[in-house]
Each structure stands twice: as structure tokens, then as C-alpha cells.
C-alpha positions in Angstrom: 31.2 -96.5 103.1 28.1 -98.2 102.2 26.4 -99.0 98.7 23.9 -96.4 99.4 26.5 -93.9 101.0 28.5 -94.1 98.0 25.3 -93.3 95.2 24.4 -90.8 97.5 28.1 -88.9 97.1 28.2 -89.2 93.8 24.4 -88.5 93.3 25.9 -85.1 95.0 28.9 -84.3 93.4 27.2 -85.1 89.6 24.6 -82.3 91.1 27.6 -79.5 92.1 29.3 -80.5 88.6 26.1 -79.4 86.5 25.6 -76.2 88.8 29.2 -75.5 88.2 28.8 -75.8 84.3 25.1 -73.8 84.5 26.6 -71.0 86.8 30.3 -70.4 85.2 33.3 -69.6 86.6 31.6 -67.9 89.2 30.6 -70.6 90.8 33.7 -72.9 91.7 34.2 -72.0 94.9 30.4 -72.8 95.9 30.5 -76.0 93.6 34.4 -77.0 93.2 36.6 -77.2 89.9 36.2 -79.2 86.9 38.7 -81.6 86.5 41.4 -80.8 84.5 42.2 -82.1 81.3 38.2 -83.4 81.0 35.4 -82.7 78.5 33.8 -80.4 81.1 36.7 -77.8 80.3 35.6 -77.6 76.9 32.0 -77.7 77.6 32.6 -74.8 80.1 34.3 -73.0 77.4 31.9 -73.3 74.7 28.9 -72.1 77.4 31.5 -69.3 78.4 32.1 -68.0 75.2 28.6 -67.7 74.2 27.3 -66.7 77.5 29.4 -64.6 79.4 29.8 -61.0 78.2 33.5 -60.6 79.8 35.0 -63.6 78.0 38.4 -63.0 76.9 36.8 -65.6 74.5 33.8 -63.9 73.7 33.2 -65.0 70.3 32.6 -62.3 67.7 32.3 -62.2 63.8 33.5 -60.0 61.6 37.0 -60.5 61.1 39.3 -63.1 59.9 41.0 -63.8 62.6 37.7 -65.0 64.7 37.4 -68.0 62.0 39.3 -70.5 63.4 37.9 -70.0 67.2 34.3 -69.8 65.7 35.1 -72.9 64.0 36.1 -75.1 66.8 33.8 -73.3 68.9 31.1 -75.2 66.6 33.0 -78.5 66.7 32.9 -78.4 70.2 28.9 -77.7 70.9 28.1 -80.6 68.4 30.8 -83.0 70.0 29.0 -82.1 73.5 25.8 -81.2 73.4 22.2 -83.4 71.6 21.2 -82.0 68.6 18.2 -80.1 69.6 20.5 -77.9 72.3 23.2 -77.4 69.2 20.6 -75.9 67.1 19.3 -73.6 70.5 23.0 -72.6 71.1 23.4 -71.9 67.7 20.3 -69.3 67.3 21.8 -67.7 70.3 25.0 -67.1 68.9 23.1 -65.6 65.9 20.5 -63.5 67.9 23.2 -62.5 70.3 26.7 -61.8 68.7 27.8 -60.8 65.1 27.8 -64.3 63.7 25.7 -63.7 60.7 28.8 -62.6 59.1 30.1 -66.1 59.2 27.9 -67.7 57.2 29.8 -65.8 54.7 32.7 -68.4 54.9 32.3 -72.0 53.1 34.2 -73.0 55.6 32.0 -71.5 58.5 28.7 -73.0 57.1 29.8 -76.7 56.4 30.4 -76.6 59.9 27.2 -75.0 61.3 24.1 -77.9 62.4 21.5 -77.3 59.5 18.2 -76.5 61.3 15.2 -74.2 60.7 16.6 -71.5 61.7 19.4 -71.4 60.2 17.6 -71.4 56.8 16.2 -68.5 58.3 18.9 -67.0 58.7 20.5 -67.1 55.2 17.0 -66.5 53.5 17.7 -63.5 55.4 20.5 -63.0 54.1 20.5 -64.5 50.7 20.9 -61.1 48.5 24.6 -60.4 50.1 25.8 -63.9 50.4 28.7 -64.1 48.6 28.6 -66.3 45.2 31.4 -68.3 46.5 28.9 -69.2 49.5 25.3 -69.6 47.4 26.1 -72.7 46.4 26.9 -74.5 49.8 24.0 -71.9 51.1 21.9 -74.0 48.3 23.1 -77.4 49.9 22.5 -76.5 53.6 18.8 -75.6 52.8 17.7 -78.4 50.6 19.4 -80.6 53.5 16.9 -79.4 56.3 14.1 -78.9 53.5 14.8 -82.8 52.6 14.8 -83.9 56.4 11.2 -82.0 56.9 10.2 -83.5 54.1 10.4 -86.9 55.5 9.2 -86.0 58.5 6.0 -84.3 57.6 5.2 -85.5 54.1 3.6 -88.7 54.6 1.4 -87.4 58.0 0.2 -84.9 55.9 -0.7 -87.1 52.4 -2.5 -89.3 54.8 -4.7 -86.7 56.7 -5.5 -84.8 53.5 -6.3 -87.4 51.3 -8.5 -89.2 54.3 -10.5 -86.3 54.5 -11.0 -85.8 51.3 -11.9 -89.7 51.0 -14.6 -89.2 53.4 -16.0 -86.1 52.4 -16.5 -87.7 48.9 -18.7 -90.7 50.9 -21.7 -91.3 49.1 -24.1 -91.7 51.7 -27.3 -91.8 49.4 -26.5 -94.0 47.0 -28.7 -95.6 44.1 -29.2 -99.0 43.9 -26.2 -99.6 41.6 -23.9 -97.4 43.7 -24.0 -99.8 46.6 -21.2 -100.9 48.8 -22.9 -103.8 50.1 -20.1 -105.2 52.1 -20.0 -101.8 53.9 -23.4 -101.5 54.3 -23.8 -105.1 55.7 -21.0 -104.6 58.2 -22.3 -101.1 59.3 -25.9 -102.9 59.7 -25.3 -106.1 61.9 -26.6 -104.9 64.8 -29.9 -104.8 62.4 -30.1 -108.6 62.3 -33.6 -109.5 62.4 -33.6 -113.3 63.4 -37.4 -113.7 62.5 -36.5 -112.9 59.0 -33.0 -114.5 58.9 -31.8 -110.9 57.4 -30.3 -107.3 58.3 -32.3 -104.9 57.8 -30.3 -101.7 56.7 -30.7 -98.4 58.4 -28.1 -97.1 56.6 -27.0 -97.2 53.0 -23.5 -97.0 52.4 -22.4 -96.1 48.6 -18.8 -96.2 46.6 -17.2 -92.5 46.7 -17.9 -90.1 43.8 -14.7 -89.6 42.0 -12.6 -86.8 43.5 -12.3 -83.9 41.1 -9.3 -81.9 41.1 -10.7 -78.9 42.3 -12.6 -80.9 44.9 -11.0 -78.2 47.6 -8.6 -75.0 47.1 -6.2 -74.3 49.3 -4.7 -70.8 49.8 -2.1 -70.6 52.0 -1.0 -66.2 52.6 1.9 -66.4 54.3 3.5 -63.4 55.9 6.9 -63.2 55.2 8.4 -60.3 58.3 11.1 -61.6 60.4 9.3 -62.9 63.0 7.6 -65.3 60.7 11.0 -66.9 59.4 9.7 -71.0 60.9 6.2 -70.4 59.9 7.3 -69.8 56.0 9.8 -72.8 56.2 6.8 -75.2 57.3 4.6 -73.7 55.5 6.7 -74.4 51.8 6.8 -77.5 52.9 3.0 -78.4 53.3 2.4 -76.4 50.5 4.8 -78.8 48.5 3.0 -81.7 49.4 -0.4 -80.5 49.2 0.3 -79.4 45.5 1.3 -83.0 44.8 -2.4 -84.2 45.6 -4.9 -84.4 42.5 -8.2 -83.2 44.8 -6.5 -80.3 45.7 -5.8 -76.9 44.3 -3.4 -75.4 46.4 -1.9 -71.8 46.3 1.1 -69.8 48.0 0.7 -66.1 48.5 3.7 -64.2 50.3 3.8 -61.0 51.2 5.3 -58.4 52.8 3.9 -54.7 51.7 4.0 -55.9 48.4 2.2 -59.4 47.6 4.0 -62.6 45.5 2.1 -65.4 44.3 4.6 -68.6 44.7 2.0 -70.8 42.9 4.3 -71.8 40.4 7.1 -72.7 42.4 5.1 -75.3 44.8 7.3 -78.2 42.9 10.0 -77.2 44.7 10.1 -75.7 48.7 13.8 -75.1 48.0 13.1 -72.5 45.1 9.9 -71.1 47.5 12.2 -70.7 50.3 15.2 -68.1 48.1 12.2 -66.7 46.0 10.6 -65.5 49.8 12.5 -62.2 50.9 12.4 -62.1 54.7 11.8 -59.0 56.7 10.2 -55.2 55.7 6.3 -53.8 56.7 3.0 -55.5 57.1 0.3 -55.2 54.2 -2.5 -58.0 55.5 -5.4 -56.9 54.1 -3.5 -56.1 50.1 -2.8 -60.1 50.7 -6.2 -60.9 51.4 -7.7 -59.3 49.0 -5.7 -60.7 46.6 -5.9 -64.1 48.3 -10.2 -63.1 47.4 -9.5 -63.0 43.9 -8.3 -66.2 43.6 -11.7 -67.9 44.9 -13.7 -69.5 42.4 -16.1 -71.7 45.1 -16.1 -70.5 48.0 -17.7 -73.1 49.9 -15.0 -75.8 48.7 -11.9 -73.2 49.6 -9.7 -72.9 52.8 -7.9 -70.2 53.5 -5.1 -70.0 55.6 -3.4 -66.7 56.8 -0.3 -67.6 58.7 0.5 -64.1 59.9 1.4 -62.5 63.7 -1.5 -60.0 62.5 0.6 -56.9 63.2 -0.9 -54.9 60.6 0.8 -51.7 58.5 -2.7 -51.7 56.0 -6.0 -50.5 56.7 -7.5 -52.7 59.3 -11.2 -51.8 58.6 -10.7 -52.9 55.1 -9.0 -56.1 56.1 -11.8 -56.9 58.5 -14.5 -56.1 56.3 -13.1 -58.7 53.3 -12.5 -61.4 56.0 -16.1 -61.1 56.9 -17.2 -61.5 52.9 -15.3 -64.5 52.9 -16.8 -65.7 55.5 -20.1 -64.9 54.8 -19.8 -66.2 51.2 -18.6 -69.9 52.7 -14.6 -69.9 52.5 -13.4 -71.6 55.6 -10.6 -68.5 57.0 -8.3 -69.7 59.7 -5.4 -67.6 61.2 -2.6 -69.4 62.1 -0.6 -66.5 64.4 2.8 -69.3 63.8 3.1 -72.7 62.2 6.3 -73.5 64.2 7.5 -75.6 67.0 8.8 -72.2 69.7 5.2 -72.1 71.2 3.0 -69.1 71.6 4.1 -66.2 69.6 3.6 -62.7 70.0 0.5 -61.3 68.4 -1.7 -58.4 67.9 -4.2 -59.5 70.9 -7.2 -56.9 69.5 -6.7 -58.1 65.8 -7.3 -61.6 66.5 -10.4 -61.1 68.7 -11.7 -59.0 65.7 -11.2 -61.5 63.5 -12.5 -64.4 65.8 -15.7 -62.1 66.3 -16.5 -62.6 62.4 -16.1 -66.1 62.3 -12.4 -66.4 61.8 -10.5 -69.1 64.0 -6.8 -68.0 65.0 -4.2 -69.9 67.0 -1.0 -70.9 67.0 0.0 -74.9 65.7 2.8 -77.1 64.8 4.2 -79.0 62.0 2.8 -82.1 63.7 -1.0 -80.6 64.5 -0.9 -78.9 60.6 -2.1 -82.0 58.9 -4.7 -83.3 61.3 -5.9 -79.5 61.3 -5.9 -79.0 57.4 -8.1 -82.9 57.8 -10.3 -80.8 60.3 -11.0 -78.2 57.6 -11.0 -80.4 54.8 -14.3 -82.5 56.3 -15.5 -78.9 57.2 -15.7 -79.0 60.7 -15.6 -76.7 63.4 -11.6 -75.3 63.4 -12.0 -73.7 66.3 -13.5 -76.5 68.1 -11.1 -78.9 67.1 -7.8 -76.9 68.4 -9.8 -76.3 72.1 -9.7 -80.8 71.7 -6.2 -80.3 71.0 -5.4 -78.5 74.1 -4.4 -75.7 71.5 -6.3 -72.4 73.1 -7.8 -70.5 70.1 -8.0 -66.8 70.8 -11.7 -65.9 71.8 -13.7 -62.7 70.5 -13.7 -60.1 72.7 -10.8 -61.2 74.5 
């Protein structure tokens, strides 16, 4: 058989194997057997246990017994599988069998691949862990929080204080406020050979001195379910933003009832297990107490990170967003600050709020900073996420 004969078959047979893992058991006559005594039997065992609803090794939580099995179960999908599809496989055993109860167990969460979600999940369920548990519950959080923060903290620091560095430009300065290196590099093109000198066009001055309330930040996070990634990201940025002299920032959760996590900024660990996921929908008591904290309003952002599926009085919600607006606070809706793409939202909301003058769209951890920059230098939010190839939701729509 030839070089290319011989790719070709194996090219084929790799392509049957992965059908035969993808499809199940169902699928070996169509595809052939794994070999025995292989990885591929374990790997076919850890898919069939999560995905096939008439396993005999269905896993299930709930009892002692299931520990062990659960246990190896989770030592076989991180010996197996990247990262990134552990933590998948993991929020489907979560979502889709009665795993929750397993977090219960030291044992169980040492085991378990810290991600997002799983702080989620036992932010969730942090009033009926068991004290035993809290402890390790502690560690697993502040081990993902700690890993976001090295991802995202310096981005962030950058893009904020950039902004705020250029919004602080003096571009009319007096004589003694001159940057003259600046201002001769940014007028060469002025050279005027006849006179042997530039002449300048434009004068560029040092910065003014950042004050501390330079800009305010309010970030009104809503805390339901659905929002669980969004309030994870959004403890961190708030974290680091706090940290910044020239800016103010504030944390408002809420739920039907509204929490002011101000205080707690220091620390997104202690944000995180103060936040109590779950329960109704009160927007517009958040915003309107999210309005009383404005003291400028030209030099304030506020950002709702909400699906916008409102249990309040929508009139009343719309009619504050429009004061805000109208009185200079730069409102954005952010409908998820996560990385699962476009969320489910209250369409009609959004288009409201877009009508008055309110940006909403969904964005990253990665676009956040670059966005909060946006914002910071007052520019046109909603312009800048269409350059992103982020589609903000348009009024009327």
C-alpha cells in the first residue's frame, strides 16, 4: 500500500473512531468498536454517563453510594478532555442531573475544575452548604476569582486610566502649561523653511491633575439566575476599577430588594457570598436608587447589567432612565457581561430603552475594558460596539 493509501486509511478510520465516540454505543456497528483496554473506553464512558439517559451508569447525586462513581467520573473528564470542554461537561452535569448535591462533599469539590460557573453554582447554593464544605467552597472561589484577576486586571487598569489620561488633555494651555516637546512633534509638518521654524497649529498642554471624582462609576447589577457570569465579571471589574484614584466606582445588586456592595469592592470574593443569586426582577427600585447616588451627572456612567426582564413598573423605569439621560449620565445596558454569547432578553425593553438614548448589548470580559475606555472619553457607546462587530439592539426593533 502506498504512502498516500496508508494516510488516507487511517485519515478514515480516526474519522469512524470520533463518530463512534460522538454517536455512542449506537453507533458501533456503522463505525466499529473501540479497542479494548484503550482510553477511548473510558472516554466513551464518561460521555455515556452524562449523556445517555438509559445508562446503567447514569450518574446521579443524592446518595452516598454515587460518591465514588461521581468521583472518578470527574477524574476521568479532566484526564481526557482540554480544560474548556471539562468546564462545559461539568455545567451539563449540573444543569442536567442532581449533581448540585455533591458539592456538598469536600471530597466532591476538591475534585470538581474551578470555573465560572461553578462559582455560580455554590453562590447559589451558599446558605445550605454545609460548614464542613464553606471553607473549601471559600478556596474554590477565590481560586477562579484570583485567575480572573490576572487575566483581566491589567487590560482593564490600562484602558481606564488611558482614557482618563486623555480626557484630562489640556488642549488650551497657557503659556506656562506648555508641553513643547509634544507640541513640536505634533507640528512638524508646520516647518516653515523661509523662517527656519514650525509654526504651531496646535498647542499641546501638560494634563490637569486627575481628581478623584474625575468620573463615577455605577455598576447595578442584576443578581436572578440567569445573570450568575455577568455578576462574577462584573466583581471583578468593579474590584479593579475601585483600586483607581480618578474613579469613584459603585456596586448596586439587586434582586426585588436592592444591596449596595460599595463597601465590599476591596474584595470580589466577599462581593461574590454577599450576592444572593436567584428570586424576582425590581429594575426600575435599582435605578432609582442607582439616581440617588449621582452627584454630576455629566462625569457619571452608569452601567445596568440586567436581561431587562422586568417584575417593577416599566413606565417608571423608563421615565428615570430618560432623566438620566437627559440630565448627562452616560446609561448603557449591558443584557450579559459573559463569554456564552447572546443572551436571552426582553426584545421590547431594550428597544425602549435604546429609543431614549440608552445603548444595550451584550459584551465580554475582554471588550469590558476597551468599552468602559469608550465611555470614559465620552464617546458614542453605541457606535463603538457596531465597530466591534457587537450588534447593539436598535429602537423600534
Amino acid at each position: 500500500m502506498s504512502s498516500d493509501s496508508s494516510l488516507k486509511a487511517n485519515q478514515d478510520q480516526e474519522q469512524l473512531r470520533r463518530w463512534r465516540l460522538v454517536l455512542g454505543e449506537a453507533a458501533e456497528e456503522s463505525c466499529g468498536a473501540l479497542t479494548a483496554n484503550s482510553p477511548d473506553i473510558r472516554i466513551d464512558n464518561a460521555l455515556t454517563a452524562l449523556y445517555d439517559a438509559d445508562s446503567k451508569t447514569h450518574l446521579r447525586g443524592g446518595s452516598g453510594s454515587s460518591s465514588p462513581r461521581v468521583a472518578r467520573w470527574l477524574g476521568d473528564i479532566r484526564q481526557y478532555f482540554p480544560a474548556a470542554i471539562v468546564q462545559v461537561m461539568q455545567k451539563d452535569a449540573f444543569e442536567r442531573l442532581d449533581l448540585k448535591s455533591m458539592l456538598f462533599e469536600k471530597e466532591m469539590l476538591e475534585a470538581v475544575q474551578p470555573d465560572v460557573h461553578l462559582v455560580a453554582t455554590l453562590i447559589s447554593l451558599r446558605g445550605v452548604i454545609p460548614a464542613k464544605t464553606k471553607e473549601t467552597a471559600h478556596l474554590v472561589v477565590r481560586k477562579v476569582v484570583d485567575e480572573l484577576m490576572k487575566r483581566l486586571e491589567e487590560p482593564m487598569r490600562s484602558a481606564v486610566a488611558g482614557a482618563l489620561n486623555r480626557a484630562v488633555r489640556n488642549n488650551r494651555p497657557r503659556y506656562v502649561e506648555i508641553d513643547w516637546l509634544r507640541t513640536i512633534r505634533a507640528n512638524l509638518r508646520h516647518w516653515q523653511e523661509d523662517y527656519r521654524s514650525i509654526i504651531p497649529q496646535t498647542l499641546i498642554g501638560f494634563g490637569r491633575k486627575a481628581q478623584r471624582s474625575q468620573r463615577e462609576v455605577i455598576l447595578c447589577i442584576d443578581q436572578s439566575g440567569s445573570m450568575a457570569a455577568s455578576v462574577v465579571y462584573s466583581s471583578i471589574f468593579g474590584a479593579v476599577m475601585a483600586s483607581l484614584p480618578a474613579v469613584k466606582t459603585h456596586m448596586v445588586v439587586f434582586d426585588t430588594a436592592v444591596v449596595d456592595m460599595t463597601e465590599q469592592l476591596d474584595d470580589p470574593v466577599d462581593v461574590l457570598f454577599g450576592v444572593q443569586l436567584g428570586g424576582g426582577t425590581d429594575i426600575n427600585r435599582a435605578v432609582g436608587y442607582c439616581q440617588s447616588l449621582v452627584r454630576e451627572p455629566r462625569n457619571t456612567i452608569l452601567i445596568l447589567i440586567s436581561d431587562l426582564y422586568e417584575g417593577g413598573v416599566e413606565n417608571n423605569l423608563l421615565q428615570r432612565a430618560n432623566e438620566l439621560v437627559q440630565s448627562g449620565v452616560q446609561f448603557i445596558t449591558l443584557l450579559a457581561l459573559s463569554d456564552e454569547g447572546a443572551p436571552s432578553y426582553d426584545h421590547q425593553l431594550a428597544a425602549k430603552l435604546a429609543a431614549l438614548g440608552v445603548p444595550s448589548f451584550a459584551c465580554s470580559p475582554d471588550q469590558f475594558p476597551m468599552m468602559m475606555a469608550a465611555a470614559i472619553r465620552r464617546e458614542d457607546v453605541g457606535l463603538w460596539a457596531a465597530q466591534q462587530g457587537i450588534v447593539p439592539v436598535r429602537a423600534g426593533s
